[in-house]
C-alpha positions in Angstrom: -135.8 158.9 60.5 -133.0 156.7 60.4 -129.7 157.7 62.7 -127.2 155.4 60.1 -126.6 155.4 56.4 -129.7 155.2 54.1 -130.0 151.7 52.7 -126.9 150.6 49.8 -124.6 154.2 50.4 -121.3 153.6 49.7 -118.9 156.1 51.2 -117.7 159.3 49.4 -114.4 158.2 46.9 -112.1 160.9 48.8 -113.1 159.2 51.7 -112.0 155.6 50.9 -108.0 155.8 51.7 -109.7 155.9 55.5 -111.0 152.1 54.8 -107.7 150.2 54.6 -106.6 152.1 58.2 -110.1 151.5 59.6 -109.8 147.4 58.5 -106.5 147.2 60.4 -107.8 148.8 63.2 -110.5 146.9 63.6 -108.7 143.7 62.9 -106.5 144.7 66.0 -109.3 145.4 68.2 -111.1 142.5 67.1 -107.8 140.2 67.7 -108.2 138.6 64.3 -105.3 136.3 63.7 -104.4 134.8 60.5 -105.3 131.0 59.7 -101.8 130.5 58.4 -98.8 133.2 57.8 -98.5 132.8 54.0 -101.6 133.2 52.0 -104.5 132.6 53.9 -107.1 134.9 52.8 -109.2 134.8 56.1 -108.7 135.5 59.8 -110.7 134.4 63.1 -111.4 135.6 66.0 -112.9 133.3 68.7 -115.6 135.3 71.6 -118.8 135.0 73.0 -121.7 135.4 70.8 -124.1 138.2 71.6 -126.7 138.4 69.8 -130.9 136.9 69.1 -130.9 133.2 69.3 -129.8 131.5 66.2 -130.7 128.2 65.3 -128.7 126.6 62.8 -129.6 124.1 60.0 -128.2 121.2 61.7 -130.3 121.4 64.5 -127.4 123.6 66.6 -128.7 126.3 69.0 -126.7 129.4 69.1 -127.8 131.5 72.1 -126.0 134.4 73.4 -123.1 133.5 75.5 -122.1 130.3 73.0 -118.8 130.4 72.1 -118.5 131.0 68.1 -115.7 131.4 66.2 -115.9 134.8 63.8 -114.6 134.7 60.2 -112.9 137.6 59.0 -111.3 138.0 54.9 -108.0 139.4 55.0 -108.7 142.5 52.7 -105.2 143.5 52.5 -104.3 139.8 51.5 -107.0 139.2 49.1 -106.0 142.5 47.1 -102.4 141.4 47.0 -103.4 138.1 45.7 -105.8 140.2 42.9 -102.9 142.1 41.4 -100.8 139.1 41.5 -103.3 137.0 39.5 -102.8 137.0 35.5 -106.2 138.5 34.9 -105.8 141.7 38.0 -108.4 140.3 39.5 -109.9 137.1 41.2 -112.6 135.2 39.8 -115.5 134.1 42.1 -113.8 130.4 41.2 -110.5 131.7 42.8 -112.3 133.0 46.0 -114.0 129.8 46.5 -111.2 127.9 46.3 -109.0 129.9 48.4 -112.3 129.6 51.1 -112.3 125.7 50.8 -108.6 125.6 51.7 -108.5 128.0 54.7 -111.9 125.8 55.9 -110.2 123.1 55.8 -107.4 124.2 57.8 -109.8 126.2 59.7 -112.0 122.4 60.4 -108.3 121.2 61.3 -108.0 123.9 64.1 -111.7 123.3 65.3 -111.1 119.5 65.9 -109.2 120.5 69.4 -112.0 123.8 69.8 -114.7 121.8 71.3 -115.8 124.5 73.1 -116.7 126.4 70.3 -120.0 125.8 68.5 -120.3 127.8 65.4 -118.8 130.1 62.6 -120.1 133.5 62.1 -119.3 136.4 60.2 -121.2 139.1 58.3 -120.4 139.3 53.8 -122.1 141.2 51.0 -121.1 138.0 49.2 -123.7 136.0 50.2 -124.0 133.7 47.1 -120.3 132.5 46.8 -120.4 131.7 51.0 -123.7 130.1 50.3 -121.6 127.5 48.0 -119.2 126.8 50.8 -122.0 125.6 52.9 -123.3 128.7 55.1 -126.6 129.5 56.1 -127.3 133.0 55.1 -129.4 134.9 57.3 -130.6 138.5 57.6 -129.2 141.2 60.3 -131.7 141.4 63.1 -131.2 145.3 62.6 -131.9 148.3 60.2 -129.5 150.1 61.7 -126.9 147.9 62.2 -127.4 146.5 58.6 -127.0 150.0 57.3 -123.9 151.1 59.2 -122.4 147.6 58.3 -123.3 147.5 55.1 -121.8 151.0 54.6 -118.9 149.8 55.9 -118.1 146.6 54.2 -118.9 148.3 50.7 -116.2 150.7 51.4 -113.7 148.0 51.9 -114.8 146.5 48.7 -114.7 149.8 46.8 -110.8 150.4 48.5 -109.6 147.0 48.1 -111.2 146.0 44.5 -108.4 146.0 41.6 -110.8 148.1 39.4 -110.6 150.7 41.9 -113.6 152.6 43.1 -115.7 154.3 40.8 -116.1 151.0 38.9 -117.7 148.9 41.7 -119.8 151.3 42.9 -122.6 150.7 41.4 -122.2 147.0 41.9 -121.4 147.7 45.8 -124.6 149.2 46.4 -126.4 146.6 45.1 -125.4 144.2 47.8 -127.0 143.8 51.0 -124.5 142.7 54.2 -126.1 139.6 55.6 -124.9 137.3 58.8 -123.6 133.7 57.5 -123.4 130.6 59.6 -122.2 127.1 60.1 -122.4 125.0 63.0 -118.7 123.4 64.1 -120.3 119.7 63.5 -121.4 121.0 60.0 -117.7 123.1 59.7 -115.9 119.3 60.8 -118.1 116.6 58.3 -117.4 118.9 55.4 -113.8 119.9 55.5 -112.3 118.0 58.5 -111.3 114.9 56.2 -108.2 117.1 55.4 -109.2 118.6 51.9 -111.4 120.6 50.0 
């Protein structure tokens, strides 16, 4: 019997005001700065990894105790930019554009990080991160796929511009999986100074 979630839940709708709180506070205990101050649509927060030993498709070894840089989207940022676009909403198009650019200011900020040796995060968007040049990998955990899973489809449910009850469905579909990139990968794609 499983302690977390069952597989694809999405949290209860009168639940999902709780999300946009729980994303700050996290964001403050994670110490997830903004790229830039303006429109950035993703954060960072550079720690020590802890986790099973990754090995990346360059050839770069992750093992716990390697210093990665996590990826974070700015929820609260993203929506704004969705009810400011024509359309109420951002096309997958948008999004990757938006991810080129902060990568490449992101490469820009890694070219004095030597110490750091990868880019992590966790998405249910696993397809449009894929096309910025991430390996996608699966949790190591049920449990911890479950409980993040949960999570992550409630921020999309809170944030989305077509509000709740129409993603739903959609949400549960997705499945949160663990993306990576090694810094030397991160630098000879975007560290020429644009997209």
């Amino acid at each position: 019997m499983s302690a977390g979630p069952r597989e694809g839940a999405s949290p209860p709708h009168w639940m999902l005001w709780l999300w946009p709180l729980l994303d700050r506070l996290l964001a403050r205990l994670l110490r997830i700065k903004p790229l830039d101050e303006t429109d950035s649509i993703m954060g960072t927060s550079i720690h020590h990894y802890r986790g099973q030993l990754r090995v990346l498709r360059d050839g770069t070894i992750i093992r716990s105790g390697a210093m990665i840089c996590e990826i974070h989207i700015l929820n609260g940022r993203l929506a704004r930019l969705a009810l400011e676009s024509p359309q109420g909403e951002i096309t997958p198009w948008e999004l990757a554009a938006w991810g080129a650019r902060d990568l490449t200011i992101l490469a820009g900020m890694m070219k004095q990080a030597s110490e750091v040796e990868a880019l992590s995060g966790t998405t249910l968007l696993d397809s449009v991160v894929k096309r910025q040049g991430f390996a996608v990998m699966d949790m190591p955990s049920k449990l911890l796929r479950e409980v993040v899973g949960f999570y992550l489809r409630g921020l999309m449910q809170a944030y989305h511009s077509r509000g709740a009850r129409r993603t739903e469905r959609k949400a549960r579909s997705l499945v949160p999986k663990e993306i990576w990139m090694s810094r030397k990968e991160l630098l000879a794609r975007y560290g020429s100074g644009s997209p």
